[in-house]
VOPAGU-905686 format. One record per residue (C-alpha): residue in three letters; x, y, z. Coordinates in nm, 4 decimals. Example, Ala and Ser with C-alpha at 12.3 -4.5 7.8 and 13.67 -1.06 7.14 Angstrom:
<vonus>
<vonu residuo="ALA" px="1.2300" py="-0.4500" pz="0.7800"/>
<vonu residuo="SER" px="1.3670" py="-0.1060" pz="0.7140"/>
</vonus>
This chain:
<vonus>
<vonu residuo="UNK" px="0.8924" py="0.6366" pz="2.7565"/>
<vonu residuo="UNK" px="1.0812" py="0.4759" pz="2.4701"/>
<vonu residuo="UNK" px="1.0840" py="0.6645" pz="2.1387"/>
<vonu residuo="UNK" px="1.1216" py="0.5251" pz="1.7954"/>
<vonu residuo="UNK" px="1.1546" py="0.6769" pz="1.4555"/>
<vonu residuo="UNK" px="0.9101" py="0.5202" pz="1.1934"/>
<vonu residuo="UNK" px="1.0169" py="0.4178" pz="0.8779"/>
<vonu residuo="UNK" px="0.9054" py="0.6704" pz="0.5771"/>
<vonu residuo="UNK" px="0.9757" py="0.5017" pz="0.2764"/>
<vonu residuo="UNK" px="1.2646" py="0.7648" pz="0.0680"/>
<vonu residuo="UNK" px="1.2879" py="0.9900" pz="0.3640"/>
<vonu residuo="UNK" px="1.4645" py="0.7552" pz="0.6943"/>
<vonu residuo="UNK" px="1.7225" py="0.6461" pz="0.4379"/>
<vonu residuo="UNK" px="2.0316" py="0.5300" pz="0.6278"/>
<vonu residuo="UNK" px="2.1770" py="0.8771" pz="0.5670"/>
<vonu residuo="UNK" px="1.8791" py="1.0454" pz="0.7004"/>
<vonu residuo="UNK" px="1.9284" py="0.8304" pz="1.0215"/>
<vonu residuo="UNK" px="2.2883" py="0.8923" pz="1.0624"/>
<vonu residuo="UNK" px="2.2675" py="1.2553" pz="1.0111"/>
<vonu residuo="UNK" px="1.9976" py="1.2800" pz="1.2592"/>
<vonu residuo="UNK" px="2.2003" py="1.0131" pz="1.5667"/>
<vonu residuo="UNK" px="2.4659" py="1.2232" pz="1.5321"/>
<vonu residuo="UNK" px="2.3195" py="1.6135" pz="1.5043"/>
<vonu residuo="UNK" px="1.9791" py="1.5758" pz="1.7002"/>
<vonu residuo="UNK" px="1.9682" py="1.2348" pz="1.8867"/>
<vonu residuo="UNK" px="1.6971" py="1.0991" pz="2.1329"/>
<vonu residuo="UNK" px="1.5995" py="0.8213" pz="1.9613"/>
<vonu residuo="UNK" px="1.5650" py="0.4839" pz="2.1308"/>
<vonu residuo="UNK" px="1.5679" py="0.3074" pz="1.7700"/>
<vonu residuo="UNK" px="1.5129" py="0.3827" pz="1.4420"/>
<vonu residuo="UNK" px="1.3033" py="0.1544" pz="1.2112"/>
<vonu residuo="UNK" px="1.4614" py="0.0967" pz="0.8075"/>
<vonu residuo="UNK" px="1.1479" py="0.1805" pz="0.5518"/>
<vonu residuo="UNK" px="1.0641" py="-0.1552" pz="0.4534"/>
<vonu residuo="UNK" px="1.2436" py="-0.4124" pz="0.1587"/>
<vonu residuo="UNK" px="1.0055" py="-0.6556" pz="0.0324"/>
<vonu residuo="UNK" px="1.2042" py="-1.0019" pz="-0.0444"/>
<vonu residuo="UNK" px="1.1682" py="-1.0686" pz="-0.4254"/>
<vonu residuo="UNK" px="1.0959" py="-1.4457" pz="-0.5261"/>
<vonu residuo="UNK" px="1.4929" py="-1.5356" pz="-0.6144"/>
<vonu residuo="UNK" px="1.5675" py="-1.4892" pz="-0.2401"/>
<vonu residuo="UNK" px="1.8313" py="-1.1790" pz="-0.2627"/>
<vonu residuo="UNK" px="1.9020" py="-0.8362" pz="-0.1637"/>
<vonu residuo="UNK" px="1.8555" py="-0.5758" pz="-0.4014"/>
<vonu residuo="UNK" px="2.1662" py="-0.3099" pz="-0.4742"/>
<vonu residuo="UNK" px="1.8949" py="-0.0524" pz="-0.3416"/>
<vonu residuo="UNK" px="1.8064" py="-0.2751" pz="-0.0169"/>
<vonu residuo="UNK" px="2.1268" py="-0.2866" pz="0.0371"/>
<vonu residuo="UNK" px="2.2047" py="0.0456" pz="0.0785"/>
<vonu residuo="UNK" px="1.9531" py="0.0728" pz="0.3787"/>
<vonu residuo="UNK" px="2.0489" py="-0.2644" pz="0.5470"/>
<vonu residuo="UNK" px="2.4732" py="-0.2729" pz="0.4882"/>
<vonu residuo="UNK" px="2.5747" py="-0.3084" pz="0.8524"/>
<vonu residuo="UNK" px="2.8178" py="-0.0060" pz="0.7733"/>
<vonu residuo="UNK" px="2.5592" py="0.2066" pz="0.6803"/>
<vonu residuo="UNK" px="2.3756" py="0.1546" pz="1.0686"/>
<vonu residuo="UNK" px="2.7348" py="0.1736" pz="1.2146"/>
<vonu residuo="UNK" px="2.6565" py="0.3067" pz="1.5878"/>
<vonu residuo="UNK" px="2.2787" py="0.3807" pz="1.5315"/>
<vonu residuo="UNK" px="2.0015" py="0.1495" pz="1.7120"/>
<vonu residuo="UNK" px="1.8370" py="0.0316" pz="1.3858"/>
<vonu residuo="UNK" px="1.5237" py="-0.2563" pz="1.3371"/>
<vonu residuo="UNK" px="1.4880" py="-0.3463" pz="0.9457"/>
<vonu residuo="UNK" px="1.1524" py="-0.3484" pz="0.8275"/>
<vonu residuo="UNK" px="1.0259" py="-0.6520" pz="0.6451"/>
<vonu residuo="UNK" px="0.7070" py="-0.6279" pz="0.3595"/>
<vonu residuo="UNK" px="0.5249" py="-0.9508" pz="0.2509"/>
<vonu residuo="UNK" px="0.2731" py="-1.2363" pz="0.2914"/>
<vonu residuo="UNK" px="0.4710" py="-1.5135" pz="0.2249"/>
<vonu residuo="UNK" px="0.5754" py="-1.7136" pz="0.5514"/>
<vonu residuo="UNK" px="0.8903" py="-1.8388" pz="0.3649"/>
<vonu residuo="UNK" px="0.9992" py="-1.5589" pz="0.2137"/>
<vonu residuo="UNK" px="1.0022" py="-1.3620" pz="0.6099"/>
<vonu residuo="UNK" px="1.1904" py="-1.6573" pz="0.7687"/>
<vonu residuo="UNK" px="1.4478" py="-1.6089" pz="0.4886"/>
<vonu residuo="UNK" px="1.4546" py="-1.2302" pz="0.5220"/>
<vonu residuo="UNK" px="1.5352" py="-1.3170" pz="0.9217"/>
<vonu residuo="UNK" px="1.8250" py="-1.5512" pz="0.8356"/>
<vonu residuo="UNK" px="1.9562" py="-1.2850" pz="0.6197"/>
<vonu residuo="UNK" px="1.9115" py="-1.0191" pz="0.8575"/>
<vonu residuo="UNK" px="2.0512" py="-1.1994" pz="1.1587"/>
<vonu residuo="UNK" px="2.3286" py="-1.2927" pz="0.9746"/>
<vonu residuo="UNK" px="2.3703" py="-0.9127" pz="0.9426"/>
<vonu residuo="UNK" px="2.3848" py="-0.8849" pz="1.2859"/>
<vonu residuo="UNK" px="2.0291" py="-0.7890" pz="1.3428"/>
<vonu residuo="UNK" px="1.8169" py="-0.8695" pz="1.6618"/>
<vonu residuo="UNK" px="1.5096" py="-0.7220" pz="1.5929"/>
<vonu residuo="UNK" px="1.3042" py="-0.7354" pz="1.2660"/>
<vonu residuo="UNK" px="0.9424" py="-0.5527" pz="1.2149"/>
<vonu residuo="UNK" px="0.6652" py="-0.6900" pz="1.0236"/>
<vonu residuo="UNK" px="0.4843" py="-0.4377" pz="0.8149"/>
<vonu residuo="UNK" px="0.1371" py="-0.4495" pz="0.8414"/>
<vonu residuo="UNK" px="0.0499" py="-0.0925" pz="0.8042"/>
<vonu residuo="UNK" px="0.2114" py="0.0676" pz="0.4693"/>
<vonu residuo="UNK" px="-0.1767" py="0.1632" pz="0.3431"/>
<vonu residuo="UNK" px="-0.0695" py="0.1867" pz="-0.0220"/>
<vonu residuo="UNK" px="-0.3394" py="0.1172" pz="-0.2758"/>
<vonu residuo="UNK" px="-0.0872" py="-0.0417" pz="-0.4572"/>
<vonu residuo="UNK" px="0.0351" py="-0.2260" pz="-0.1811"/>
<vonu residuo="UNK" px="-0.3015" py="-0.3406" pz="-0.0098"/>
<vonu residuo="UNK" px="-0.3692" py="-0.4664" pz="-0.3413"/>
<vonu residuo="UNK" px="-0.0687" py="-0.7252" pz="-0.3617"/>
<vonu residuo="UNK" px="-0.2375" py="-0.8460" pz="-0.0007"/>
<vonu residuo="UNK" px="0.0459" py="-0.6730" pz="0.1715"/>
<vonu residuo="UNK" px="0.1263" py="-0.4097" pz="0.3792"/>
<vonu residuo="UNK" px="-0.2126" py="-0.3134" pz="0.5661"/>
<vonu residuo="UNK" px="-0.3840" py="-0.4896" pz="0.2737"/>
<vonu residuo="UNK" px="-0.2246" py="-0.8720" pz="0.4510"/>
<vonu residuo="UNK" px="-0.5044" py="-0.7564" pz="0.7149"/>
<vonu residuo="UNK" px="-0.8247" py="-0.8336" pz="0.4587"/>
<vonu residuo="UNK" px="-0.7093" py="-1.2274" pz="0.5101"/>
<vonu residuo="UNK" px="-0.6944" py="-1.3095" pz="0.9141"/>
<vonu residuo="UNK" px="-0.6906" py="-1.6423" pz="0.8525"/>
<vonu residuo="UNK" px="-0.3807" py="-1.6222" pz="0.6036"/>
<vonu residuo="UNK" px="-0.2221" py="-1.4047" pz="0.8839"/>
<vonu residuo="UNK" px="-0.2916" py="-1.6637" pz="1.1345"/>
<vonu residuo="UNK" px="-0.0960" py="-1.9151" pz="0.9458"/>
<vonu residuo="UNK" px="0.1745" py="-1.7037" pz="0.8150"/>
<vonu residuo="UNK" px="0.2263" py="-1.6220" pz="1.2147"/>
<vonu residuo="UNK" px="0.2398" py="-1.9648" pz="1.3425"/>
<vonu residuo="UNK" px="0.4579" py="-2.0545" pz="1.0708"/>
<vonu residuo="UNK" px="0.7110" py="-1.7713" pz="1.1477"/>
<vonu residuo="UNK" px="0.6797" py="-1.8435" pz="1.5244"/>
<vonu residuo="UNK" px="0.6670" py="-2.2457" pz="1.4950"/>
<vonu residuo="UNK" px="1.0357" py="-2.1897" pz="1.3276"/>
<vonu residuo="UNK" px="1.1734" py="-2.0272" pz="1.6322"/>
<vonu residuo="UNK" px="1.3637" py="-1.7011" pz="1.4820"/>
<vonu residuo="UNK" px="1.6701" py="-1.6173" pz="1.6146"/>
<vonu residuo="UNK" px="1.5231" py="-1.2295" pz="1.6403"/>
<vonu residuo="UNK" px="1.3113" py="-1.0472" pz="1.8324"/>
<vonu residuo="UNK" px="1.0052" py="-1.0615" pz="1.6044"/>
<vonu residuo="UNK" px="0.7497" py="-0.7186" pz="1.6163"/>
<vonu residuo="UNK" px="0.4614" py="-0.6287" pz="1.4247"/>
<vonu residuo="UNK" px="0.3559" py="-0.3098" pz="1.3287"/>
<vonu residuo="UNK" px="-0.0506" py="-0.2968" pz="1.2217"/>
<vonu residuo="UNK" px="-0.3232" py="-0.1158" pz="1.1205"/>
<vonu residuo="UNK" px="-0.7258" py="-0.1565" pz="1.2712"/>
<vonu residuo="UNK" px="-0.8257" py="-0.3480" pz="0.9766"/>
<vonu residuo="UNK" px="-0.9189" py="-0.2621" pz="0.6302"/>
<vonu residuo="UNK" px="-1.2520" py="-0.0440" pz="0.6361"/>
<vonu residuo="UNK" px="-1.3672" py="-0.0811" pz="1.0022"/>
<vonu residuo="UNK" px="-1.2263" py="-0.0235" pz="1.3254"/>
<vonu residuo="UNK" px="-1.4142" py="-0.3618" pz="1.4799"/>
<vonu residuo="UNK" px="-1.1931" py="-0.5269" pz="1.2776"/>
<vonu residuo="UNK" px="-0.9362" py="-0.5646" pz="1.4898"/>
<vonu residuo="UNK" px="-1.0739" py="-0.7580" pz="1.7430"/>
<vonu residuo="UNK" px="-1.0450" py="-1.0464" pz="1.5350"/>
<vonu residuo="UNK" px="-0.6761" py="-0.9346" pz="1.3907"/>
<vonu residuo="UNK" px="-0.5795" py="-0.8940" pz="1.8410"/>
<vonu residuo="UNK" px="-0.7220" py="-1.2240" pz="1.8857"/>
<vonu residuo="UNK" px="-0.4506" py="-1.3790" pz="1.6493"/>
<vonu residuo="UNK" px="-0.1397" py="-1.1525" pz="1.7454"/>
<vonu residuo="UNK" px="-0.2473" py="-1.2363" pz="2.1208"/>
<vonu residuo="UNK" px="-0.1180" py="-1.5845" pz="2.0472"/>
<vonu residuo="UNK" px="0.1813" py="-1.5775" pz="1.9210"/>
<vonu residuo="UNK" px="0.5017" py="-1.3782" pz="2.1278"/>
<vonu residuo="UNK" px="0.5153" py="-1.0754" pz="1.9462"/>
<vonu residuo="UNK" px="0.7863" py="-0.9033" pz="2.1086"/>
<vonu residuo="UNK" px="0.6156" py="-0.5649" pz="2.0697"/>
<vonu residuo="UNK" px="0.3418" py="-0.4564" pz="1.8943"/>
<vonu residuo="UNK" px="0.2596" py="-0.1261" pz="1.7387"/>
<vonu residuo="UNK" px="-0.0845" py="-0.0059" pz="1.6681"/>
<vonu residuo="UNK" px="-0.1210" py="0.2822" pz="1.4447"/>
<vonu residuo="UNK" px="-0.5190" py="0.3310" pz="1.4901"/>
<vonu residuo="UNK" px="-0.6424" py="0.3982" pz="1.2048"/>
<vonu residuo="UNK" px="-0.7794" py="0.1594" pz="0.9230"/>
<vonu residuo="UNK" px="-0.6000" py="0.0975" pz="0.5839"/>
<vonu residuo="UNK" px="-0.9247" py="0.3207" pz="0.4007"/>
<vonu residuo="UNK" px="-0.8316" py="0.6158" pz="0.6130"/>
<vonu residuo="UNK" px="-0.4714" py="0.6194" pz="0.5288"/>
<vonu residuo="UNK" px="-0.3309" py="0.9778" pz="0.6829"/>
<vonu residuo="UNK" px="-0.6454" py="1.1908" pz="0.6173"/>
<vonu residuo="UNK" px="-0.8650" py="1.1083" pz="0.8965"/>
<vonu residuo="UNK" px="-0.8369" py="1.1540" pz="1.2655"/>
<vonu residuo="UNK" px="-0.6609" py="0.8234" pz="1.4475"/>
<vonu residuo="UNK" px="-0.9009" py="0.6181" pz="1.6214"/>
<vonu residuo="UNK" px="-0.8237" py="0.7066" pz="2.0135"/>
<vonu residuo="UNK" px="-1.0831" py="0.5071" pz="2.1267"/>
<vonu residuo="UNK" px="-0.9942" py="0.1937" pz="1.9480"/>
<vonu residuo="UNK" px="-0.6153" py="0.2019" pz="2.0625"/>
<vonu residuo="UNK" px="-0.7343" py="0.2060" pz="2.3835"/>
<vonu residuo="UNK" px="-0.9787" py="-0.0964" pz="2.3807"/>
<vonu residuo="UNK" px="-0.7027" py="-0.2701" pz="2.2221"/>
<vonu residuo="UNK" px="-0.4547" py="-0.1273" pz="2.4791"/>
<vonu residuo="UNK" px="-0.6438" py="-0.2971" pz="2.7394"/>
<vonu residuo="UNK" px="-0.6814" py="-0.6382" pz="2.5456"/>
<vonu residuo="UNK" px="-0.3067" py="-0.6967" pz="2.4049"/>
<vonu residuo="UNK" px="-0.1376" py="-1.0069" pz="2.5666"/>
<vonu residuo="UNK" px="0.1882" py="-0.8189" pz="2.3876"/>
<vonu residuo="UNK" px="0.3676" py="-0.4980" pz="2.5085"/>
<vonu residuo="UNK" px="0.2276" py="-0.2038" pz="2.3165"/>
<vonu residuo="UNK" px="0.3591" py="0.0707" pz="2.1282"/>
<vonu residuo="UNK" px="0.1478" py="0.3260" pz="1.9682"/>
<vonu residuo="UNK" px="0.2160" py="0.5471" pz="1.6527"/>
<vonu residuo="UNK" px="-0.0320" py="0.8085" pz="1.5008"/>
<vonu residuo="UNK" px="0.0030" py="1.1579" pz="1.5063"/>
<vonu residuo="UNK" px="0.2594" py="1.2838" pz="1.7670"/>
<vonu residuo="UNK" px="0.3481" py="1.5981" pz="1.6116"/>
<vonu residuo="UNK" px="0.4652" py="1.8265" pz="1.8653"/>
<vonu residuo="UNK" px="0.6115" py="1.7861" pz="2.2424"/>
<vonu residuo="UNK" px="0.2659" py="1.8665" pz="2.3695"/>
<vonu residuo="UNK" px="0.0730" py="1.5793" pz="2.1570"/>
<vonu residuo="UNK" px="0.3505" py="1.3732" pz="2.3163"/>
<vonu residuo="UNK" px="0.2832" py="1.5295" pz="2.6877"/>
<vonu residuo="UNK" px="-0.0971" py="1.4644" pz="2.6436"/>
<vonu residuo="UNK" px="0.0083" py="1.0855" pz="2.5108"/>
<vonu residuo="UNK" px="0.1977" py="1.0058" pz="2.8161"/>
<vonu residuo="UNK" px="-0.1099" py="1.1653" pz="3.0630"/>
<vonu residuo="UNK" px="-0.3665" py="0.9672" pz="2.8844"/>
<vonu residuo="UNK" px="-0.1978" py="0.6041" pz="2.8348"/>
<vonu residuo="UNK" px="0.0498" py="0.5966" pz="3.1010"/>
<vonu residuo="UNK" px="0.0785" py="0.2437" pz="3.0760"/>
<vonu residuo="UNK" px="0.2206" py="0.2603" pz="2.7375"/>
<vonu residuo="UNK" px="0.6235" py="0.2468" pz="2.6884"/>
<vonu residuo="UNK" px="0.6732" py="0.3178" pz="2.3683"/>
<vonu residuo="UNK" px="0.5731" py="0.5392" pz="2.0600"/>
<vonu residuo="UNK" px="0.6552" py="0.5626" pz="1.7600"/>
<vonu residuo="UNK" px="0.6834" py="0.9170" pz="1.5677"/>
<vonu residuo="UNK" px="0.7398" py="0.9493" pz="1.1699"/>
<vonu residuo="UNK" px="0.6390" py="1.2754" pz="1.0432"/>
<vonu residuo="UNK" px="0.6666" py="1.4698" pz="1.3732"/>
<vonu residuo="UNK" px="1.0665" py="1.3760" pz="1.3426"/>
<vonu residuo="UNK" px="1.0657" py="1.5013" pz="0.9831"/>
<vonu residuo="UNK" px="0.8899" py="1.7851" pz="1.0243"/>
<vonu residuo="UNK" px="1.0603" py="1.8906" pz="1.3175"/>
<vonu residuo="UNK" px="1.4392" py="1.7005" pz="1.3841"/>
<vonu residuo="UNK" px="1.4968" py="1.7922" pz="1.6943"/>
<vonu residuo="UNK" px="1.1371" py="1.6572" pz="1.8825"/>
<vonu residuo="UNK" px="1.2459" py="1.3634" pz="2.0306"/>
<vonu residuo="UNK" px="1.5743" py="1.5985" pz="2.1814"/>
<vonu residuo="UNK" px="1.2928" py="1.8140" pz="2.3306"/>
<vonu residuo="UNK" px="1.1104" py="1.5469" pz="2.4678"/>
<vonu residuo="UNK" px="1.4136" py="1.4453" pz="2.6340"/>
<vonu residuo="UNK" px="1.4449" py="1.7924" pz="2.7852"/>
<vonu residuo="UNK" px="1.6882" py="1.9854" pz="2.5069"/>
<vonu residuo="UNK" px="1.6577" py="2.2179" pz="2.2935"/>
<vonu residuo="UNK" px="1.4366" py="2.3485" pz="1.9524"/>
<vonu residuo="UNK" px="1.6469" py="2.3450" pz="1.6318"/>
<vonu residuo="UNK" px="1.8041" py="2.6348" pz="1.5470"/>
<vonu residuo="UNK" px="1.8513" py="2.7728" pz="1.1905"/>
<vonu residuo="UNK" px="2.2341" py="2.6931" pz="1.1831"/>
<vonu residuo="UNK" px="2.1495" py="2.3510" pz="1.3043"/>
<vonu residuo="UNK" px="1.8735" py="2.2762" pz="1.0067"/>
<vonu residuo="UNK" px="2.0654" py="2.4562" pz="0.7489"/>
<vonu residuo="UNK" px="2.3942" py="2.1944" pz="0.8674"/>
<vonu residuo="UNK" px="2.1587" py="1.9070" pz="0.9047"/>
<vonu residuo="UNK" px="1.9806" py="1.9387" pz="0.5379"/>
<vonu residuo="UNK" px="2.2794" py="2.0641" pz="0.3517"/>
<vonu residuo="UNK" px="2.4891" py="1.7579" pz="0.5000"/>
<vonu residuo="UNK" px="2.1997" py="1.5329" pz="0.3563"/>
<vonu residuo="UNK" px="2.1944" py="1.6922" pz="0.0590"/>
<vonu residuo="UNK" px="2.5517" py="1.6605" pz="0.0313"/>
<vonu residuo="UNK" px="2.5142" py="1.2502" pz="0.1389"/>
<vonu residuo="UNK" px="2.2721" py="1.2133" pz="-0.1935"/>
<vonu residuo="UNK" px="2.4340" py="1.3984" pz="-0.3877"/>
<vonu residuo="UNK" px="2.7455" py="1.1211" pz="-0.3650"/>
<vonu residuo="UNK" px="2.5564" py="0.8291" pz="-0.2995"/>
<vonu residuo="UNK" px="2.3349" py="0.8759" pz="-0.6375"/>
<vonu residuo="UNK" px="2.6433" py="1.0322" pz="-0.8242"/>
<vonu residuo="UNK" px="2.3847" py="1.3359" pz="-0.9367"/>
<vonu residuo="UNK" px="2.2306" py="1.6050" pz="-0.8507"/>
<vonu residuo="UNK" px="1.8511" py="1.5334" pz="-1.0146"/>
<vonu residuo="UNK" px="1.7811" py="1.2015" pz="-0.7638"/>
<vonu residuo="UNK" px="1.9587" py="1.4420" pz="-0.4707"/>
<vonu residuo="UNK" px="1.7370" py="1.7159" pz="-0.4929"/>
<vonu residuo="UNK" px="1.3886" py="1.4765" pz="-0.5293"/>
<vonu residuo="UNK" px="1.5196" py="1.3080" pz="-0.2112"/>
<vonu residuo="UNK" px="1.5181" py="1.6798" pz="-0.0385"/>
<vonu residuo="UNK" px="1.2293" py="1.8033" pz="-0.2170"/>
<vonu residuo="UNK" px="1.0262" py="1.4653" pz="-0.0366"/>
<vonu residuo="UNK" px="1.2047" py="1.5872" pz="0.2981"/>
<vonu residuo="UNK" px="1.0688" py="1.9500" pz="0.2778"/>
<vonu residuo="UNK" px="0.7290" py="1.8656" pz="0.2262"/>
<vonu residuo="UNK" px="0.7250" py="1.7775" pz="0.6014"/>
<vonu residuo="UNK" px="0.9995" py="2.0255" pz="0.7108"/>
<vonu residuo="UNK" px="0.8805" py="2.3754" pz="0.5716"/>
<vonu residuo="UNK" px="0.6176" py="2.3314" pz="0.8549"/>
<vonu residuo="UNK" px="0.8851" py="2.4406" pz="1.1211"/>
<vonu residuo="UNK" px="0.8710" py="2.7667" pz="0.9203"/>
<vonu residuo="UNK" px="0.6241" py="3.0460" pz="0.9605"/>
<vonu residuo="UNK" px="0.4772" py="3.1922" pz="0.6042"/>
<vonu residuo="UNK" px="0.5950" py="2.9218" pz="0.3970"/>
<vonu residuo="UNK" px="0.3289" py="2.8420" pz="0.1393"/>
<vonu residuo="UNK" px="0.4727" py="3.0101" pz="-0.1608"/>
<vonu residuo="UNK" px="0.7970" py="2.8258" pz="-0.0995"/>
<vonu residuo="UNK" px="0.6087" py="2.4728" pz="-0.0786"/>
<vonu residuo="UNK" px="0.4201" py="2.5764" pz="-0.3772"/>
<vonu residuo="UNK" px="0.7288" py="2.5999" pz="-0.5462"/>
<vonu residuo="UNK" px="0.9249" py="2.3094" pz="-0.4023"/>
<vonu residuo="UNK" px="0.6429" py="2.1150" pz="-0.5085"/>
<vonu residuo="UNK" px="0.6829" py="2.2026" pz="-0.8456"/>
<vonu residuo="UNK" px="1.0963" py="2.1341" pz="-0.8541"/>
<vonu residuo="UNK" px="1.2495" py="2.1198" pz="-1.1674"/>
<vonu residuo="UNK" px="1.5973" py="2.0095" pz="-1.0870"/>
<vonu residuo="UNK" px="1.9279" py="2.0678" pz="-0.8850"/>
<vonu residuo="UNK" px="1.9574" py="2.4089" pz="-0.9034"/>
<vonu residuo="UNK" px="1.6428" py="2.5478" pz="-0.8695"/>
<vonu residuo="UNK" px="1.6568" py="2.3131" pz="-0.5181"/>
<vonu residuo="UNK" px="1.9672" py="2.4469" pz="-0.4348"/>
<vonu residuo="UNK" px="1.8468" py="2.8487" pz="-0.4532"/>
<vonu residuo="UNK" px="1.5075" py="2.7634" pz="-0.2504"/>
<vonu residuo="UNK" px="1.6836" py="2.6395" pz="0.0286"/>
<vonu residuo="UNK" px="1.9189" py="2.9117" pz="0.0526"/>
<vonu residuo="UNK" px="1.6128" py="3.0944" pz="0.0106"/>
<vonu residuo="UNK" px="1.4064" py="2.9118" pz="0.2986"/>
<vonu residuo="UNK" px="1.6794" py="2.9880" pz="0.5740"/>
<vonu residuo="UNK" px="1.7312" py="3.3612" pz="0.4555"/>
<vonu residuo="UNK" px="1.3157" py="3.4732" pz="0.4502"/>
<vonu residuo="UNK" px="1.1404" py="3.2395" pz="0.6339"/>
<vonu residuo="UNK" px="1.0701" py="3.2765" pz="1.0313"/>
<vonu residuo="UNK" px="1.1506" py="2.9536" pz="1.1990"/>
<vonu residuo="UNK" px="0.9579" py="2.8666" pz="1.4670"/>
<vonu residuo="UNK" px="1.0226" py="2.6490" pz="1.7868"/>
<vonu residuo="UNK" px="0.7230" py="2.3549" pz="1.7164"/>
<vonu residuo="UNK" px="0.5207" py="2.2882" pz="1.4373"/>
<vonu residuo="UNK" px="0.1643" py="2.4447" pz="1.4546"/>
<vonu residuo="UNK" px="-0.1137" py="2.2776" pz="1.4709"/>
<vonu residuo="UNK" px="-0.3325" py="2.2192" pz="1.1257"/>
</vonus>
């Protein structure tokens, strides 16, 4: 089964994904958070950062595109091919209020019809990319998406991946089993599923329920746990040494790509709200990480962290 690393907007930065290649590994690809294209057609200094072919040197990388205009995509693909891209994700999940709002992200699925023609239009200019979708059920309803399948099952999405749950839910509500697997059976595309795949054992009781499926796609499992997808693969649980390397390294990468310390430690603090779960006992130290007041303060809890805390071989279940 291939495994793919989800985007998380201000976590998977390209230094998050280098680090991880290089220290943990078993990732089949990694997916950029997205960049929305603005109006005058260019990259931003900050979209940059995340898309700079240097950046993704030697790391299996998909960029992740955000928007409901048909013309502003195909550009985005020119841009990104030129880059030396083969593969670039729509983003039809991000379940932002904000977002949904705009009619983007998971909020693009409120409009089928829209959808439909933004999709032929994409398809009808024959991209010179591998074009995949990744999608929420709908906006309030899981029966939703029969009508959303019925327009990806005519265009050739080169893969498709569900994340069953509906843009209303966002995180907070159990995924939608039963609804990834009608749609499982329905899809004219190849399937990937994402939702929820915390631990090796989620991942084992995936594999025995949807055999059929190839590919998954983890986000917060991978941050809260960096070496998952080198278990599934049949390695070994991080060890201290190994996190303490991994996150000082990171911190180290912000640190000089931001030229301070204050946007460094914010990056980290995002980072550890996910992490701290692969230690045992650690409320009062997320209590306080949530309540960072700068550099320094970051820099003595995660000394801290690594000298108190118990770390433990798999994140527990909530």
């Amino acid at each position: 089964m291939r495994c793919y690393v989800a985007p998380m907007e201000g976590i998977t930065t390209w230094l998050f994904r280098d680090l991880h290649h290089r220290m943990f590994g078993g990732a089949d690809r990694y997916y950029m958070p997205f960049f929305s294209p603005v109006t005058e057609h260019l990259i931003t200094a900050r979209d940059w950062r995340d898309l700079a072919p240097e950046h993704n040197e030697g790391v299996a990388v998909a960029p992740q595109v955000m928007t409901r205009r048909a013309e502003d995509f195909l550009w985005a693909v020119e841009q990104l091919v030129g880059l030396g891209y083969g593969e670039i994700n729509l983003n039809l999940g991000c379940p932002s209020g904000t977002v949904a709002a705009k009619g983007k992200g998971a909020g693009f699925l409120a409009h089928p019809e829209e959808l439909d023609a933004f999709l032929d239009r994409v398809f009808s200019a024959g991209p010179e990319a591998r074009i995949t979708v990744k999608t929420r059920l709908g906006i309030r309803e899981p029966e939703e998406f029969e009508r959303l399948l019925e327009i990806y099952n005519r265009y050739p999405i080169a893969e498709l991946t569900i994340h069953p749950r509906v843009q209303k839910d966002f995180y907070k509500y159990p995924v939608r089993t039963e609804a990834f697997a009608e749609a499982l059976g329905k899809s004219c595309n190849p399937v990937c599923y994402n939702g929820d795949l915390m631990t090796a054992e989620d991942c084992a009781a995936f594999a025995e329920r949807f055999p059929g499926v190839e590919a998954v796609m983890i986000g917060r499992g991978v941050i809260a746990d960096p070496a998952l997808l080198r278990k599934l693969r049949g390695g070994a649980p991080a060890c201290r040494e190994e996190l303490a390397a991994f996150t000082d390294a990171l911190y180290r990468g912000y640190r000089e790509a931001y030229g301070s310390d204050g946007p460094a430690a914010q990056r980290m603090k995002e980072l550890w709200f996910y992490l701290l779960r692969l230690f045992a006992d650690s409320g009062q130290y997320a209590k306080r990480m949530r309540r960072l007041s700068g550099p320094r303060e970051y820099e003595s809890l995660a000394e801290g962290i690594f000298r108190d805390l118990t770390l433990l071989e798999a994140v527990p279940k909530e």
